[in-house]
N, C-alpha and C positions, 0 to 999 in steps of 0.2 A: 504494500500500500504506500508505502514511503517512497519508492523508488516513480511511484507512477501519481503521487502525489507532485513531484520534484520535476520531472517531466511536461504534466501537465502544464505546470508553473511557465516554464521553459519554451513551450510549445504553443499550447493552447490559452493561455490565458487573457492575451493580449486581444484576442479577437473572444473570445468566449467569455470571458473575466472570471477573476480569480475566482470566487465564487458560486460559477457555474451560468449566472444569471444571463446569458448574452445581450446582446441589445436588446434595452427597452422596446426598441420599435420594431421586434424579427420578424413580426408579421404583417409588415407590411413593405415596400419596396421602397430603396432608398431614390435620391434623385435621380439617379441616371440608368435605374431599372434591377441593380440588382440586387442579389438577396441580401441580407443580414444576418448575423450569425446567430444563431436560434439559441438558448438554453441547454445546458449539457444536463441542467439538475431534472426533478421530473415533470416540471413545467412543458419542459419541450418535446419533443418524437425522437429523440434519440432511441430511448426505449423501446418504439415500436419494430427497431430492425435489429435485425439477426447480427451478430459478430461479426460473420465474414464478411457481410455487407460494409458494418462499419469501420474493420481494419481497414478493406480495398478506398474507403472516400478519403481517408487518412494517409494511406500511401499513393493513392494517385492523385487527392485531389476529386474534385465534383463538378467538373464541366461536361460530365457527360452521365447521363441526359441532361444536366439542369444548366446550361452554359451561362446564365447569367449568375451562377456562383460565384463568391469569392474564395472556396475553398482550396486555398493552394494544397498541392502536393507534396509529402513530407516523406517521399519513399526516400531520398536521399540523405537523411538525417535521424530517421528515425527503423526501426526493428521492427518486424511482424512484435515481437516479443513486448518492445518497449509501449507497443501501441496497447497489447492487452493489457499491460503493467497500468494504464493512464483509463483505460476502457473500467478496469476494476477498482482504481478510485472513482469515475464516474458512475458508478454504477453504485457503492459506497452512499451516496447519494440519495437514493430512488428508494422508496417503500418497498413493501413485500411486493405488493400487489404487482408494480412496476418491474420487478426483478423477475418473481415468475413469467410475468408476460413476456420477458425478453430471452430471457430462459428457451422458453416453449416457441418462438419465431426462432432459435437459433439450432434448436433441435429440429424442427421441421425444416428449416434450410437445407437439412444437412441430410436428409431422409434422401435416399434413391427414388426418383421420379420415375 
């Protein structure tokens, strides 16, 4: 938890804030169209996707589908490992209810189609 508390710090906090809270205004578009960076805590939809989902936005970035992201890409910088390290303080965060349900998207992810 320490280590992905440190990380986050490092990584994530400047656009998500330390706190988790990200902009005030994530839901709606900034001037010039694009997103804001949503809540990590359980205010936001973090929760409602699966891991592997959320390592892959974290190491490539989210311009695809969603191109008017600002989510840059942290594959360069950061570890499959280090991301789960930062994913489990965020998640640290989120009620039961929250964790199961993310839980259960990250198992069904994972199921053979």
């Amino acid at each position: 938890m320490v280590q992905g508390a440190a990380l986050y710090a490092e990584s994530c906090a400047e656009c998500h804030r330390p706190d988790l809270s990200g902009d005030p205004d994530w839901k709606s578009r900034a001037d010039d169209g694009g997103l804001r960076p949503p809540p990590q805590d359980a205010s936001g939809h973090t929760w409602h996707h699966p891991d592997d989902e959320l390592v892959g936005i974290v190491l490539r970035g989210y311009d695809f589908p969603v191109p008017e992201s600002r989510m840059p890409s942290f594959g360069s910088t950061l570890t499959e490992d280090e991301v789960l390290a930062i994913l489990d303080f965020i998640k640290a965060s989120w009620g039961d209810a929250e964790r199961l349900y993310q839980w259960e998207q990250t198992v069904r992810a994972r199921e053979p189609q």
